[in-house]
N, C-alpha and C positions, 0 to 999 in steps of 0.2 A: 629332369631332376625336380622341378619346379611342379611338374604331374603329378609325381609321384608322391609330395607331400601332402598333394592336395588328395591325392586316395588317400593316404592312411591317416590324413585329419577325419574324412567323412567316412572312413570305415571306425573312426574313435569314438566319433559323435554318435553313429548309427550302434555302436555297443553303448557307451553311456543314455541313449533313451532305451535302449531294449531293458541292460539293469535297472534305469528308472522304474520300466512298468513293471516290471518282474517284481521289483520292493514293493511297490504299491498293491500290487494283486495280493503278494505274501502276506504284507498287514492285513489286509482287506479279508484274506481267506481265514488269518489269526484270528483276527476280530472277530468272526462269526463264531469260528469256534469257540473261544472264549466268553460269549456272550450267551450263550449257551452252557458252556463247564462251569465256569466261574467269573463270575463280572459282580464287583462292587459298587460301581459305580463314583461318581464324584462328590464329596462332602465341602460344605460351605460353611463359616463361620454363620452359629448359632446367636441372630441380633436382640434374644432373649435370657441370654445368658440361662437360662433352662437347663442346656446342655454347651460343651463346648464347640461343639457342630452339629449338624444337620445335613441328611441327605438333601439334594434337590430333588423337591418336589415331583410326585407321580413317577420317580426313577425306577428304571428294573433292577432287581437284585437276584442272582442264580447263582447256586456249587450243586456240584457231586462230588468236590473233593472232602467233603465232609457231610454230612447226609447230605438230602435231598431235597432242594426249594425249589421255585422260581415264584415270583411275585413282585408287585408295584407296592414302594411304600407312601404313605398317604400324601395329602396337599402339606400337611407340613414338615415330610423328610422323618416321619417316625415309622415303623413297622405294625401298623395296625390296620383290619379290616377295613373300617369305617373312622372316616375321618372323625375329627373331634366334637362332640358335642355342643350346644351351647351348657351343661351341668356335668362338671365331670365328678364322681365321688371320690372314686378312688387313682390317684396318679402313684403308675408303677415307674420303678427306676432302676438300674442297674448298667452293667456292663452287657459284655458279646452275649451272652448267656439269656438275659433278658429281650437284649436288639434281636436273636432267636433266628440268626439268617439259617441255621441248620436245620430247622425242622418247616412243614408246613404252616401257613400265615393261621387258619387255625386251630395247629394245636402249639402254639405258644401261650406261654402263663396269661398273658392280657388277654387273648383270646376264648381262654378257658374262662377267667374269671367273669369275662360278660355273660360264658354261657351257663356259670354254676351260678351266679348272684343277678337274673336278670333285671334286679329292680334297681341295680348298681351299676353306673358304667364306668368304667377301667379306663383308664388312655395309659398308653405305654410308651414311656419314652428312655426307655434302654440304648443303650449308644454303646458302642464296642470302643474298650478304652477305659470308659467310665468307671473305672474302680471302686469301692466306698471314697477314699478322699474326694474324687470328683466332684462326690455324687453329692458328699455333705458339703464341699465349697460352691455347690452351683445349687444346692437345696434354696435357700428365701428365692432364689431369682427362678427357679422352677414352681415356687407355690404361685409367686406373682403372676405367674405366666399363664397357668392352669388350672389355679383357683380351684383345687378336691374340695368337695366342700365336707368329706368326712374322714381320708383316710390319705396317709402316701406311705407306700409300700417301698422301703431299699432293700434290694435281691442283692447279698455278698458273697465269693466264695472263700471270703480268709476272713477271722477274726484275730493272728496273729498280727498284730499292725506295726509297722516302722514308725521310732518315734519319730526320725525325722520329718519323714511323710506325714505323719500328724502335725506336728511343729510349724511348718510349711504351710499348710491350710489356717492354724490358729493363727498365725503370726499374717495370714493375708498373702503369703507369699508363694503360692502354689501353682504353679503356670498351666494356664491350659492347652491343650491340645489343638497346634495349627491347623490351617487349612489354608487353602491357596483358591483364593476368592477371582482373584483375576489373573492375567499377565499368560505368559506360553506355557507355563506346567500346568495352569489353570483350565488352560483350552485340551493341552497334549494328552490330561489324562483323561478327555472326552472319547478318545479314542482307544477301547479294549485293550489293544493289544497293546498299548503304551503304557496303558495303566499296570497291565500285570509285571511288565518288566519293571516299571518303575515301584511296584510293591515288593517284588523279589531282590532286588534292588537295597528298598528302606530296611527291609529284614536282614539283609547279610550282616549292613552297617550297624544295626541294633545289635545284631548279637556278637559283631566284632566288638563293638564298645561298650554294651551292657548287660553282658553275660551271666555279672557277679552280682545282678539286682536283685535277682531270684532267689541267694541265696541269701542275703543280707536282714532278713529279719531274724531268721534263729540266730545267730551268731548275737546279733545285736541286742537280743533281746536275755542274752546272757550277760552280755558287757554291760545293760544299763539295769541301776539300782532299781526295784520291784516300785520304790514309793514313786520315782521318778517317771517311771512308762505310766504307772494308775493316773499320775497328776496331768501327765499332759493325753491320755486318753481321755478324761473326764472333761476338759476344757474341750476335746477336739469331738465328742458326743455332745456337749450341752450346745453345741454348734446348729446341730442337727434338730436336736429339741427346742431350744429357742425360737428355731423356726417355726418348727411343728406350733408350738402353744402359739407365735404370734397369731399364725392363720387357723388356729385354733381347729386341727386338725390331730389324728393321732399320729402316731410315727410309731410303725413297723419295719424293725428288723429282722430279715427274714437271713439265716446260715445255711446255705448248701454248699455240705464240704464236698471235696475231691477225693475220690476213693478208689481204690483196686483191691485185687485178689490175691491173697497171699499162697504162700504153698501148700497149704492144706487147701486153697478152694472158697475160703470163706471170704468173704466181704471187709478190708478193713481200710482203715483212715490213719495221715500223717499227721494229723491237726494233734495238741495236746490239751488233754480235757480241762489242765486249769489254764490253758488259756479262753479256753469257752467259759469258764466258770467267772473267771475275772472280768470279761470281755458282759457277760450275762448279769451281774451284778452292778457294773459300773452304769448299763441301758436301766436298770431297777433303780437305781436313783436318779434317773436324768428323767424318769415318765418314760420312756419308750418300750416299747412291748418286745420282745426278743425273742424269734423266733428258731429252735436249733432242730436241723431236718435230718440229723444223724439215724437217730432211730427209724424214721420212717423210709429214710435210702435200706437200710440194714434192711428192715420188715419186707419192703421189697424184690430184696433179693434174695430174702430167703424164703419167701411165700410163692415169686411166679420165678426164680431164676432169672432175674433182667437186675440191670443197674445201669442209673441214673445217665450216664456220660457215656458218650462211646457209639459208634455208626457200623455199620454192614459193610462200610466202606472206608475205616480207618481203625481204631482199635478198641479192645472193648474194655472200659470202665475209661479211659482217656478221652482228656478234651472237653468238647462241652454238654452242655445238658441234650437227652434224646427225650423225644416225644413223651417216654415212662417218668422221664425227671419233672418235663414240664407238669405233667397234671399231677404229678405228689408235690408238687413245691404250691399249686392251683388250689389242691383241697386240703392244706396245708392254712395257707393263709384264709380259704373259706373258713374253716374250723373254727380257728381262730378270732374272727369276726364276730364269727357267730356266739361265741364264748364270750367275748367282751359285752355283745351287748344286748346277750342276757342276765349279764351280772349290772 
């Protein structure tokens, strides 16, 4: 009897190490392949308040689930060729679209821009996440940090704004985006295949609990009185500006809407023109330059058949900027430069 326990303890043990190594190889094999398909890597609380995080440093970044990268982002967790200068002119800002994991390192907008304006250097520090509100509550701690000494560029794709989301940032009260600097989720999601489950994961829970986010500016933007959205967009723009003038730098905003194809074929947009017109006017009295890239998406797709958004390997006009979007948004804001200052 007494034998007998003792085989089917060490026939239990000898299956408990086999599944052991069987998990381990599986990650192991995960891992690779994801680090290869799609690997994000791990973001750190940004100690320049610049941004709300930062990659670590010299990290690899790869998808083909939405075009095509692979690439190391710089010594300071940004997506740029060449690390930072000691003179930077122009600091770019934005969301995913900007941070540009979907396309080649360079044919992203800060990459274009060093290669259209080379007597100008770009630093890009787009960050996925980064919305306008971010971007304007973390603007003074990004001038501080990067010092443009002539321009900083915010790449949007919505000028329909929540006021609350405004209110939020003016009132000081706008949270930023965690990151998990130390401890076991810190270490765990060093490990690919940990991290995609724990991404697939943060996504269900977001859209189990934040579904109706999405949809919350129109609706809202009909329930609050016309004077009331102008007044606190104005405060939540002169935010922006304030900045700009302290470091006595210009401030561009740059509008790349989201577009698809209607059923006739042609090229069209959800956005509403007097919210670009209100949104365009309120930037004209704060000094900021406003840039609206509707026409030029349009002209695009009607000149080569391409538009702006959209991969070979996910859908077309959906999602984020392709390679076409980046260099019309690139000679877009060159144009533009150049118009300022030869006026």
């Amino acid at each position: 009897m007494r034998t007998n326990l003792k085989e089917t303890i060490k026939k239990f043990l000898k299956w408990v190490g086999k599944a052991f190594i069987a998990g381990i190889c599986a990650v192991l094999l995960l891992s690779l392949f994801c680090i290869v398909y799609s690997y994000d890597g791990v973001h750190v609380e940004n100690k320049t308040g610049a941004t709300d995080y930062v990659w670590e440093a010299k990290q690899l970044k790869t998808t083909m689930k939405e075009g095509f990268s692979w690439f190391f982002v710089d010594s300071q967790g940004f997506n740029n060729i060449n690390d930072e200068l000691e003179k930077t002119d122009i600091l770019l800002m934005g969301s995913s679209n900007m941070e540009a994991t979907q396309v080649a390192q360079n044919e992203n907008v800060g990459s274009l821009l060093n290669e259209m304006m080379p007597n100008y250097h770009t630093y890009n520090i787009g960050m996925s996440g980064h919305t306008l509100y971010r971007c304007v509550d973390n603007m003074e701690n990004a001038l501080k940090a990067h010092k443009p000494q002539k321009y900083v560029v915010l790449v949007t794709d919505s000028v329909d704004m929540s006021v609350d989301e405004m209110q939020l940032v003016v009132d000081g009260n706008s949270l930023p985006i965690p990151s998990y600097d130390s401890g076991i989720m810190y270490n765990m999601q060093k490990i690919p295949a940990v991290k995609v489950i724990y991404k697939q994961i943060s996504d269900w829970i977001l859209l189990q609990g934040g579904q109706e986010v999405s949809d919350t500016n129109g609706k809202e933007r009909k329930e609050t009185e016309a004077d009331d959205y102008n007044k606190v967009l104005a405060e939540f723009l002169k935010i922006a500006s304030n900045a700009a003038k302290e470091s006595e730098v210009t401030l561009i905003i740059a509008y790349q809407p989201s577009q698809y194809l209607n059923e006739d074929g042609d090229v069209a947009y959800s956005h509403s023109n007097k919210d670009i017109e209100i949104f365009e006017q309120e930037c004209k009295k704060q000094d900021i330059i406003f840039c609206d890239l509707t026409d030029e998406f349009t002209e695009l797709y009607d000149e080569k058949n391409v538009l702006a958004h959209g991969f070979s390997n996910t859908s077309v006009g959906s999602g984020h900027l392709n390679k076409y979007g980046h260099k019309v948004i690139a000679e877009a804001i060159v144009s533009k430069i150049q118009e300022l200052e030869v006026d």
